[in-house]
MDAnalysis code that builds the backbone (N, CA, C; Angstrom):
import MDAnalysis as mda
import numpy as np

u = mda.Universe.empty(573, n_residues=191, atom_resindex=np.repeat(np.arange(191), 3), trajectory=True)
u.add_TopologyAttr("name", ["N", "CA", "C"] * 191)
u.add_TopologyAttr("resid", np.arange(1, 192))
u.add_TopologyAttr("resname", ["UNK", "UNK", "UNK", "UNK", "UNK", "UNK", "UNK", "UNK", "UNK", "UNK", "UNK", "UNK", "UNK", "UNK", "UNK", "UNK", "UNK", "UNK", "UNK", "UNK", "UNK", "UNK", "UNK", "UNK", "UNK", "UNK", "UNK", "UNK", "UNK", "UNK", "UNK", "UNK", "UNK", "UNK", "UNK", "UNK", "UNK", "UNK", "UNK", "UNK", "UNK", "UNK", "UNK", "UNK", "UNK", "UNK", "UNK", "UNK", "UNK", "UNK", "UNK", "UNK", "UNK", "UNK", "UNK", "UNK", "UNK", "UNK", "UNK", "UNK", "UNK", "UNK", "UNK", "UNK", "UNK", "UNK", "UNK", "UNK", "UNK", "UNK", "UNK", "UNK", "UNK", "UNK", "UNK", "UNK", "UNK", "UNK", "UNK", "UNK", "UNK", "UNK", "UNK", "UNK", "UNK", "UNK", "UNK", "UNK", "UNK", "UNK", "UNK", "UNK", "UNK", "UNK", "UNK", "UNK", "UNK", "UNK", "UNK", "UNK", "UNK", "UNK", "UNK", "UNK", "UNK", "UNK", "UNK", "UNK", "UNK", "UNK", "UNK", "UNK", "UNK", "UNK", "UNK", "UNK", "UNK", "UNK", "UNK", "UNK", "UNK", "UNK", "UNK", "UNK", "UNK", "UNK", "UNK", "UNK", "UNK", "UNK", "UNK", "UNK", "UNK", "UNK", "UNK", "UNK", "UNK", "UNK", "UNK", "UNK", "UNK", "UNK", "UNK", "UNK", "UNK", "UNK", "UNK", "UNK", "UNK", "UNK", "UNK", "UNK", "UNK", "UNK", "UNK", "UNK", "UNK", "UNK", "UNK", "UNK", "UNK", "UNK", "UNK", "UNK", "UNK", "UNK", "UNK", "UNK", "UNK", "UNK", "UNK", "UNK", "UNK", "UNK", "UNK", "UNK", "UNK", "UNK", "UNK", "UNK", "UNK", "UNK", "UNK", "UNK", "UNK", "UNK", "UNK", "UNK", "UNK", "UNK", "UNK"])
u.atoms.positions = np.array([
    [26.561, 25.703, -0.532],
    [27.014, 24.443, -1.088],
    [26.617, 23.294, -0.159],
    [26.117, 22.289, -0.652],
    [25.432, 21.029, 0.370],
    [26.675, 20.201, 0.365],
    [26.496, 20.072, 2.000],
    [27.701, 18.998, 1.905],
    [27.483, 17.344, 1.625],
    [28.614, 16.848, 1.949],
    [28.654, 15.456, 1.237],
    [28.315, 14.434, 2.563],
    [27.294, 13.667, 2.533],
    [27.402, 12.389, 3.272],
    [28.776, 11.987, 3.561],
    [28.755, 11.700, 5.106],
    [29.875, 11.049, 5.676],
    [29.596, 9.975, 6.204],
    [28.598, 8.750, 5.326],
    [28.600, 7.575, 6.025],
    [27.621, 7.133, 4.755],
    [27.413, 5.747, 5.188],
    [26.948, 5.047, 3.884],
    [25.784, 4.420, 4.371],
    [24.690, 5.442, 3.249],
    [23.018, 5.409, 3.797],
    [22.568, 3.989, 3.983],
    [22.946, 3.519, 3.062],
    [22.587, 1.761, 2.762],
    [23.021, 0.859, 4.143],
    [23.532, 1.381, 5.058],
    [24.350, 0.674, 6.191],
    [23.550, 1.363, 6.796],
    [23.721, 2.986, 6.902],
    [22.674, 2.828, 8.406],
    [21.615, 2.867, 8.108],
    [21.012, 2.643, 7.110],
    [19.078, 2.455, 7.131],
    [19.420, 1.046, 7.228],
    [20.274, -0.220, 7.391],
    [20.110, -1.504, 8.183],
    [20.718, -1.112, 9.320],
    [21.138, -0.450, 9.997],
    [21.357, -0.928, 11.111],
    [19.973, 0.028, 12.030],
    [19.171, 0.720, 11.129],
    [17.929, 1.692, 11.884],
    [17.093, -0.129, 11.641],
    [17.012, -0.549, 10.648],
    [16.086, -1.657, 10.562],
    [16.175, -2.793, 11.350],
    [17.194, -3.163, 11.597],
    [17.849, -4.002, 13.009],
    [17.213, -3.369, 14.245],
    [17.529, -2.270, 14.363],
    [17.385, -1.788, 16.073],
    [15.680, -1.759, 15.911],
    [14.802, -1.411, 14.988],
    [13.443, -1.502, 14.816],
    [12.773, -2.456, 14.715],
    [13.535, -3.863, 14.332],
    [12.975, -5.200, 14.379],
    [13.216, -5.555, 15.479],
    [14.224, -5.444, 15.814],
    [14.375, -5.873, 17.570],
    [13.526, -5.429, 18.972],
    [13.413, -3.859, 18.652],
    [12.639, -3.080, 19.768],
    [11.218, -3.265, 19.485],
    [10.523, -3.241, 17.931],
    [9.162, -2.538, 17.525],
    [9.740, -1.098, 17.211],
    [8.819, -0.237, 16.157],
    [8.309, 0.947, 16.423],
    [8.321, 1.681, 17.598],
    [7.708, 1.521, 18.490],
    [7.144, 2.044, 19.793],
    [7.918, 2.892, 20.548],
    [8.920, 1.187, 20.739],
    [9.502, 1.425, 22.036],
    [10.901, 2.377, 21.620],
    [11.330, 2.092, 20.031],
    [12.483, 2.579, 19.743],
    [12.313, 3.990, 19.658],
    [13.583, 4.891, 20.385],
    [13.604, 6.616, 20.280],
    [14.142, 6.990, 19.364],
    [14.296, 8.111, 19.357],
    [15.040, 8.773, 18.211],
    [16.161, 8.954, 18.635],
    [16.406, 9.061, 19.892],
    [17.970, 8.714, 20.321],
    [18.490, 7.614, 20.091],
    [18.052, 6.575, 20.466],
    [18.413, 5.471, 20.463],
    [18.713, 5.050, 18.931],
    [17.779, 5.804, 18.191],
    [18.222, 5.914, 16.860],
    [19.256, 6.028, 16.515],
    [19.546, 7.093, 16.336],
    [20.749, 7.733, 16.096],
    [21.896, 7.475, 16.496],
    [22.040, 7.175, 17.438],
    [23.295, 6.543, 18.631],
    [23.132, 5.115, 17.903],
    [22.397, 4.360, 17.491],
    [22.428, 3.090, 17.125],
    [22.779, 3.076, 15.053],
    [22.752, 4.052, 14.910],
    [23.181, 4.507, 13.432],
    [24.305, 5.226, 13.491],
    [24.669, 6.061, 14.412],
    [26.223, 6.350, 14.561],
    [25.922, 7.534, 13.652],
    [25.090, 7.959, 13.992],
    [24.900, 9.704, 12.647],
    [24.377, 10.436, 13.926],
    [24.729, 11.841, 13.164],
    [24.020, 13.246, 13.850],
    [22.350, 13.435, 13.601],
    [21.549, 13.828, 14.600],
    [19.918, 14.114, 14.473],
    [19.773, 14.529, 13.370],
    [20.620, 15.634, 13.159],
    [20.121, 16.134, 11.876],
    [20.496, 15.745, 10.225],
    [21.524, 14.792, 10.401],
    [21.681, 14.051, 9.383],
    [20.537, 13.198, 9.257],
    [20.153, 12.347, 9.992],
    [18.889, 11.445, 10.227],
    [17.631, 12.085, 9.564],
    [17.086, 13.585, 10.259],
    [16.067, 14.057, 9.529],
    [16.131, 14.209, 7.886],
    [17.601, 15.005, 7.581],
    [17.733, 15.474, 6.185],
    [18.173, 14.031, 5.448],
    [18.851, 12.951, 5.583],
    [18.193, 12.031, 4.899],
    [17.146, 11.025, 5.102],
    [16.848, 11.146, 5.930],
    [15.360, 9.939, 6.000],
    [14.530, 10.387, 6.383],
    [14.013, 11.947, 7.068],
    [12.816, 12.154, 7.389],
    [12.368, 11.871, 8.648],
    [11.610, 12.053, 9.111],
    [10.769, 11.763, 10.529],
    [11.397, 10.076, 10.737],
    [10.381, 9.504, 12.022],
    [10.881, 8.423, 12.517],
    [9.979, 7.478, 12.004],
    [9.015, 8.061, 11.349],
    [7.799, 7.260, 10.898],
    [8.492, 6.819, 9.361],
    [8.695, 7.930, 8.729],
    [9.662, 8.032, 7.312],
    [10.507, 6.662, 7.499],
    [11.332, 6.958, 8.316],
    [12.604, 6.029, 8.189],
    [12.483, 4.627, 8.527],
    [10.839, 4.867, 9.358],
    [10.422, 3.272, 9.887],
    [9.746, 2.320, 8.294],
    [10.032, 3.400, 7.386],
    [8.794, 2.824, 6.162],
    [10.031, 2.462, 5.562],
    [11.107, 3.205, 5.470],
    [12.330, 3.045, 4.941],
    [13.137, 1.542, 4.739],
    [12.776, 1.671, 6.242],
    [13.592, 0.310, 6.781],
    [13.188, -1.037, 6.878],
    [11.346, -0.841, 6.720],
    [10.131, -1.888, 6.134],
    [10.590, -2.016, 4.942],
    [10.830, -1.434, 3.920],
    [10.911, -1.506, 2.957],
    [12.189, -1.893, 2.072],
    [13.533, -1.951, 3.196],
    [14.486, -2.429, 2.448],
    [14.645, -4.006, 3.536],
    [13.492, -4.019, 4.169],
    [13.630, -5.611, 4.814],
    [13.023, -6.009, 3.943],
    [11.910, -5.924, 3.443],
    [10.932, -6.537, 2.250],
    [11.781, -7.170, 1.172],
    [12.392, -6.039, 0.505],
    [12.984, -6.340, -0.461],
    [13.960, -7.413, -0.242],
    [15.053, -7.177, 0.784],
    [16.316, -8.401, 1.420],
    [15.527, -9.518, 1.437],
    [14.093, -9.654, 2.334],
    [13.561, -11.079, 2.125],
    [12.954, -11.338, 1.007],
    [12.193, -10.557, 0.157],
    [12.035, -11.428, -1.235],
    [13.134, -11.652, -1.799],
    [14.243, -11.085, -2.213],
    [15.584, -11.450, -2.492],
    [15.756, -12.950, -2.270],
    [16.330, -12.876, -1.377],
    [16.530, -14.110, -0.407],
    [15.559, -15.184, -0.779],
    [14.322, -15.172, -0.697],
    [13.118, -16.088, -0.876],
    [13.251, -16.563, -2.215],
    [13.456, -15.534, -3.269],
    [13.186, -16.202, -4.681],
    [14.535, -16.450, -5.229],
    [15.750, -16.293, -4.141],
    [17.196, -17.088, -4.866],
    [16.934, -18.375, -4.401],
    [16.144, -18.388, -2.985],
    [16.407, -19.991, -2.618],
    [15.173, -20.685, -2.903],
    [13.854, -20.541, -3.351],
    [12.971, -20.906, -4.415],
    [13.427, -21.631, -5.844],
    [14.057, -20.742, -6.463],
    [14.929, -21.006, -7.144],
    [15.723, -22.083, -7.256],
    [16.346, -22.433, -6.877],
    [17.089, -23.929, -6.502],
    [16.842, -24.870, -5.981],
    [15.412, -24.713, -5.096],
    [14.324, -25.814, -4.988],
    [14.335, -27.072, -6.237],
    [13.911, -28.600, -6.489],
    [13.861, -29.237, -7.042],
    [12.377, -29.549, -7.846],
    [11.485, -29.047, -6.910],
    [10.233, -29.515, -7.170],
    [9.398, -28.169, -6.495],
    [7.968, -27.899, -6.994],
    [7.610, -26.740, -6.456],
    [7.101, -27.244, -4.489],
    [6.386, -28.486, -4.836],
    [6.292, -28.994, -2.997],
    [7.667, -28.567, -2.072],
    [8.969, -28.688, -3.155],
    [10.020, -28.402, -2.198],
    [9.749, -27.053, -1.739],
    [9.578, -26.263, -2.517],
    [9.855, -24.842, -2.339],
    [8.600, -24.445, -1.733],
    [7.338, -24.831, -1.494],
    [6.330, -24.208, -0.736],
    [6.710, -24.788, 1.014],
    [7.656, -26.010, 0.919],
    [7.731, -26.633, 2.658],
    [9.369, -25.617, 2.315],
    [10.578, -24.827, 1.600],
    [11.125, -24.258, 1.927],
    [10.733, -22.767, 2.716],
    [9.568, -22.417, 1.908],
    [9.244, -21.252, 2.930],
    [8.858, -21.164, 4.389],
    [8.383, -22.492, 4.727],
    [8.179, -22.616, 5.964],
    [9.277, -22.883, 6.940],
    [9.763, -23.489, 6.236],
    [11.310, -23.517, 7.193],
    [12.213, -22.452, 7.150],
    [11.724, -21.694, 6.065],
    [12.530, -20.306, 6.480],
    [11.586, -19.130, 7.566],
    [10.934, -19.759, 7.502],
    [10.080, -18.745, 8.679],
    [10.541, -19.454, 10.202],
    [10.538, -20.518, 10.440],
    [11.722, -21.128, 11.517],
    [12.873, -21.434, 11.550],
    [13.362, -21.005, 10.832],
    [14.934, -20.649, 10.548],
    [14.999, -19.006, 11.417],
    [14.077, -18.236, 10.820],
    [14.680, -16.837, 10.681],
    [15.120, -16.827, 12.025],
    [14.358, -17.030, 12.914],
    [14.534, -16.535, 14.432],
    [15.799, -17.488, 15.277],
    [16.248, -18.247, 14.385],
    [17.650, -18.307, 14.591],
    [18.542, -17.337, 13.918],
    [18.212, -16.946, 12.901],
    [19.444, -15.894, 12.230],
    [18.891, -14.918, 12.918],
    [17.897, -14.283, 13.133],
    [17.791, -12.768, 13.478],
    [16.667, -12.544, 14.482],
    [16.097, -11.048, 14.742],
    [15.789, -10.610, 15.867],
    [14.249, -11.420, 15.590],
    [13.416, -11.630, 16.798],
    [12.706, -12.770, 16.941],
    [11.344, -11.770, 15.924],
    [10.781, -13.337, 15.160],
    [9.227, -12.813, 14.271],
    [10.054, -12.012, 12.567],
    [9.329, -11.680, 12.415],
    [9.663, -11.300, 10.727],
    [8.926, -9.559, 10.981],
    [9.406, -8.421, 10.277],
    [9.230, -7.311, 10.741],
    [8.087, -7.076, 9.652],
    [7.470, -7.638, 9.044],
    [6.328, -7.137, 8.399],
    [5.463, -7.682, 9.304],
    [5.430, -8.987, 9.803],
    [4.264, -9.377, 10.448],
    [4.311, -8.611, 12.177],
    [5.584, -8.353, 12.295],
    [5.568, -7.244, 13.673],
    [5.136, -6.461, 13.365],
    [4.906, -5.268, 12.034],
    [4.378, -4.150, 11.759],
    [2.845, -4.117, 11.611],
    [2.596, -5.523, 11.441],
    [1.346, -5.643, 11.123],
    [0.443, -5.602, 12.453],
    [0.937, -5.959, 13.810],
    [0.325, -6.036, 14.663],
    [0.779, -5.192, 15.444],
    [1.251, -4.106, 15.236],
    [2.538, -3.199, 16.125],
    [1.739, -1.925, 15.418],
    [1.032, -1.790, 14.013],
    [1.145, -0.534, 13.772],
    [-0.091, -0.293, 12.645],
    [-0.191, -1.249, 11.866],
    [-1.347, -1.728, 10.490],
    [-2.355, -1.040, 10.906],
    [-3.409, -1.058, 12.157],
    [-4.439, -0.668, 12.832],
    [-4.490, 0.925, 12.559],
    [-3.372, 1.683, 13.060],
    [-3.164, 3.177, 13.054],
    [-2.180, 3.865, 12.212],
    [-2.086, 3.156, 11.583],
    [-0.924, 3.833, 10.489],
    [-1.294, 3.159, 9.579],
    [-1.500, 4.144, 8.693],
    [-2.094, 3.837, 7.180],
    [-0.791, 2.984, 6.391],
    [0.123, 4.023, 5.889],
    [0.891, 3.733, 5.202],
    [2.009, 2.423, 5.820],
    [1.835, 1.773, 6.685],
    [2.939, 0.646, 7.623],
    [1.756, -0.258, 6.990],
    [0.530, 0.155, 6.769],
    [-0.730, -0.927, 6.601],
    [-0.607, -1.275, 5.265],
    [-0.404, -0.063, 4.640],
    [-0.264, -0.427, 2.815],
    [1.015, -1.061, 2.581],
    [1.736, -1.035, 3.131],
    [3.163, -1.735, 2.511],
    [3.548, -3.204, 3.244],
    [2.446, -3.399, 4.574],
    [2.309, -5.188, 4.496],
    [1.358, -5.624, 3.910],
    [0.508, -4.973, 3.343],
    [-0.845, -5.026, 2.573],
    [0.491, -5.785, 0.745],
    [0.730, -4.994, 0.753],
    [1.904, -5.228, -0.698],
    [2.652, -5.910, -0.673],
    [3.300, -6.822, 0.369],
    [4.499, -7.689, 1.061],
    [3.286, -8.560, 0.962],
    [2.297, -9.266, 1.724],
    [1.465, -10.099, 1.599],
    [1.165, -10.465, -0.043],
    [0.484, -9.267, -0.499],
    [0.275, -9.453, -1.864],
    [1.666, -10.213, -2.824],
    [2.800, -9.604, -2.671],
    [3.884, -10.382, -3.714],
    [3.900, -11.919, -2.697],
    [3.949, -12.028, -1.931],
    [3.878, -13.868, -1.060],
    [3.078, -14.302, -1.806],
    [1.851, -14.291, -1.753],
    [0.758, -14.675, -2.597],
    [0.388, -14.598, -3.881],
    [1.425, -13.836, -4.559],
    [1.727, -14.116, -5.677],
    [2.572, -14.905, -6.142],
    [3.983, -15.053, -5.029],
    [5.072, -16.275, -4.888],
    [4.557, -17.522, -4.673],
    [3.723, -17.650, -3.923],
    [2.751, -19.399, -3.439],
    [2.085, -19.377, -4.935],
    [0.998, -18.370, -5.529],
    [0.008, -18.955, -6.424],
    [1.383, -19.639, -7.770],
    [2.523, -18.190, -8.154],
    [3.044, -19.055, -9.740],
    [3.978, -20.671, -9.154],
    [4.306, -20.485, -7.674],
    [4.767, -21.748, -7.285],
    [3.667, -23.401, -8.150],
    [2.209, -22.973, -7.118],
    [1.414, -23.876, -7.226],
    [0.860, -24.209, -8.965],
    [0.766, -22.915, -9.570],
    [0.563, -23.285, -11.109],
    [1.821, -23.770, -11.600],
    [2.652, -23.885, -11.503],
    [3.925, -24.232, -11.880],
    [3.841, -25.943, -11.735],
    [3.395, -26.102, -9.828],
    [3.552, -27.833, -9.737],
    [2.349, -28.182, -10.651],
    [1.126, -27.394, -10.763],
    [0.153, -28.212, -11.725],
    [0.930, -28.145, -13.224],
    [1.489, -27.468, -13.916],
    [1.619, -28.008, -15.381],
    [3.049, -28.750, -15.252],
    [3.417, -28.898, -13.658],
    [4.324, -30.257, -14.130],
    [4.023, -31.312, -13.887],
    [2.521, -31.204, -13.468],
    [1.703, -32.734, -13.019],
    [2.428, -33.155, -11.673],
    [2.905, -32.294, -10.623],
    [3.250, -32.668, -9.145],
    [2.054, -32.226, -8.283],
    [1.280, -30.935, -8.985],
    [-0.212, -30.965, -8.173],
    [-1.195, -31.305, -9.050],
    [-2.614, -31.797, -8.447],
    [-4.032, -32.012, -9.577],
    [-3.996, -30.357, -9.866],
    [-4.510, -30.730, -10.623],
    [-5.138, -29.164, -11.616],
    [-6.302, -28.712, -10.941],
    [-7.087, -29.619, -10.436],
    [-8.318, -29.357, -9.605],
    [-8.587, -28.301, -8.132],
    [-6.750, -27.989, -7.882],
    [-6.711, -27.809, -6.986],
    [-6.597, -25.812, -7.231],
    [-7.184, -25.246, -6.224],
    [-7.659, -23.304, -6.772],
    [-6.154, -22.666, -6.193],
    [-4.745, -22.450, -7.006],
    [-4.196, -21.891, -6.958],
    [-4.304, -20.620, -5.862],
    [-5.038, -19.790, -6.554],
    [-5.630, -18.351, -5.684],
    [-5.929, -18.678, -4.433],
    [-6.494, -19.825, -4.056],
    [-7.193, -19.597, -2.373],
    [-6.468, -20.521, -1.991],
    [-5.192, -21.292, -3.038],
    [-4.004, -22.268, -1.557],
    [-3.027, -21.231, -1.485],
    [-2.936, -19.908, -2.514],
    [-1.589, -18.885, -1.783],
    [-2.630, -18.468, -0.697],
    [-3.575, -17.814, -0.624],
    [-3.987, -17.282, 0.598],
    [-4.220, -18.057, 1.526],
    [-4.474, -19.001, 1.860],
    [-4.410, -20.367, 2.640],
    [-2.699, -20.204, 3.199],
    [-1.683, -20.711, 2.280],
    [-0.487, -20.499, 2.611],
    [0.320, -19.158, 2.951],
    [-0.189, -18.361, 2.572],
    [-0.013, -17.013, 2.950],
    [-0.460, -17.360, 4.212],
    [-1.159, -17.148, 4.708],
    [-2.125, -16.974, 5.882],
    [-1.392, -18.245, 7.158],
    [-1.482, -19.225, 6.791],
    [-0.227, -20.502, 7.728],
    [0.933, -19.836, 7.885],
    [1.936, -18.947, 6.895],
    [3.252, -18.630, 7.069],
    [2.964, -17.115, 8.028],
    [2.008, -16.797, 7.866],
    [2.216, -15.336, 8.734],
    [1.828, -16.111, 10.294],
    [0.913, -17.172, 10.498],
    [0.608, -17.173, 11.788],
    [1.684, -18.535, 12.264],
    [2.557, -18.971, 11.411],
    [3.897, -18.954, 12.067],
    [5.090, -18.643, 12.146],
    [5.009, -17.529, 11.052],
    [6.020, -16.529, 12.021],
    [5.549, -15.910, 13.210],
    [4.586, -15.370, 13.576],
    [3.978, -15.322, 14.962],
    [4.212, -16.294, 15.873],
    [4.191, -17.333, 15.930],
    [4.107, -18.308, 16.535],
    [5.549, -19.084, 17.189],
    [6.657, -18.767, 15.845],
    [8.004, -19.263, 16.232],
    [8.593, -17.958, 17.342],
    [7.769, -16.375, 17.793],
    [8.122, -15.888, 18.668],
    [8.598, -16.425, 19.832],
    [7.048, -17.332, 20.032],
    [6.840, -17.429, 21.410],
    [7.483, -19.106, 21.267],
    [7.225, -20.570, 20.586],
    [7.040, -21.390, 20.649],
    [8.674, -22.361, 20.378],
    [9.261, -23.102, 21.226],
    [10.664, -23.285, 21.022],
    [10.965, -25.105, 20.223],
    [9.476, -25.288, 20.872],
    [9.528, -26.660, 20.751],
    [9.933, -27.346, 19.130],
    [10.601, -27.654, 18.439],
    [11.081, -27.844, 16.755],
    [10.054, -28.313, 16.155],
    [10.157, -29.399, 16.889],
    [8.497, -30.782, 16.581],
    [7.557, -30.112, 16.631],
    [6.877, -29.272, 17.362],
    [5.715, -29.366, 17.305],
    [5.465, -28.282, 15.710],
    [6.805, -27.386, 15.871],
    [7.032, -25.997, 14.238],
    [6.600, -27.071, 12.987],
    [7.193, -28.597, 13.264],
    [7.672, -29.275, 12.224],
    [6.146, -29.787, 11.755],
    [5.038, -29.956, 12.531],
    [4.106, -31.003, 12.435],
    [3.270, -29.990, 12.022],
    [3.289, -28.586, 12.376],
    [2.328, -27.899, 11.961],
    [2.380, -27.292, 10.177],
    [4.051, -27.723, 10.074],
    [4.223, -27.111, 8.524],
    [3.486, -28.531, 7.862],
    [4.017, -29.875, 8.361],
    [3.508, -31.252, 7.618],
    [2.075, -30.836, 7.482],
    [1.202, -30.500, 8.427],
    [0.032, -30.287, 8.503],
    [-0.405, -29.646, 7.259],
    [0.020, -28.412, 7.117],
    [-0.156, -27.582, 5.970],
    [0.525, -27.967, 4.807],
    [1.200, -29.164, 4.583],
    [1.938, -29.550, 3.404],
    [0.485, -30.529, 2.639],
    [-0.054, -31.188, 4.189],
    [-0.920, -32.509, 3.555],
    [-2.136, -31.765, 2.818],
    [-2.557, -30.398, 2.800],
    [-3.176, -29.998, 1.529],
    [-3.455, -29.918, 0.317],
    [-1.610, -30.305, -0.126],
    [-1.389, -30.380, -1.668],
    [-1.526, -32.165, -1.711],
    [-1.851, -32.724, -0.572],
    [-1.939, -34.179, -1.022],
    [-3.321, -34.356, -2.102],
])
């Protein structure tokens, strides 16, 4: 007879995703795991699998929490310009709410190179962003807030591409102003 979970998976695959955004991959053990999830080794294996498993696990229910998050507060934006300069300020926001950088773009430089599957699932996190920037930007063109002239497809990857290299950037960089001038920078595109 299999016994019954004595703890609630949904809690500790965030608190494995916490201790993995904070440390990296790398550096985090499987002790440290476990002791930081408050479960037995072998509970850990029989529900989540290896450390690689549970690292995809925990990519994958951060993904989801931040698109969540992204398209409630998109959402209530006024104008689509609002909501393309809201994403940027949530990328310098985050590292006040939480552990420093965004854990897809840590995975991306932590692991993308040698691990296939950490590669395909920021490969897919990129892809829905850039699908969030392009229906943003067709959206401001048929409300006449952008020219029509302007290529949807290559300003999400454009903006894709600005928001990943500052979340990188708000790691290291403290200064507000200078976060602030580089998003204006990338705003004066849609001028």
């Amino acid at each position: 007879m299999a016994r019954t979970k004595e703890f609630d998976e949904d809690a500790v695959l965030f608190k494995a995703m916490r201790l993995f955004w904070e440390q990296g991959y790398e550096k985090t053990s499987i002790q440290e795991l476990v002791s930081h999830m408050g479960i037995h080794k072998g509970s850990m294996y029989d529900t989540f699998g290896d450390k690689q498993s549970l690292y995809v696990k925990a990519l994958k229910r951060y993904s989801e929490m931040l698109e969540q998050s992204v398209k409630r507060r998109v959402a209530d934006t006024r104008s689509a310009k609002e909501a393309i300069r809201l994403l940027f300020e949530m990328a310098i926001r985050q590292r006040e709410e939480s552990p420093d950088g965004c854990l897809v773009v840590n995975t991306a430089v932590e692991l993308a190179k040698h691990d296939s599957e950490s590669r395909e699932w920021v490969l897919q996190d990129w892809a829905r962003t850039e699908q969030l920037i392009r229906d943003i930007i067709v959206k401001g063109q048929q409300s006449g807030e952008f020219s029509k002239t302007l290529n949807a497809e290559l300003l999400s990857y454009f903006f894709n591409n600005a928001l990943i290299g500052l979340r990188v950037m708000v790691k290291t960089i403290t200064d507000r102003e200078k976060l602030r001038q580089i998003i204006e920078m990338n705003m004066s595109v849609l001028e």
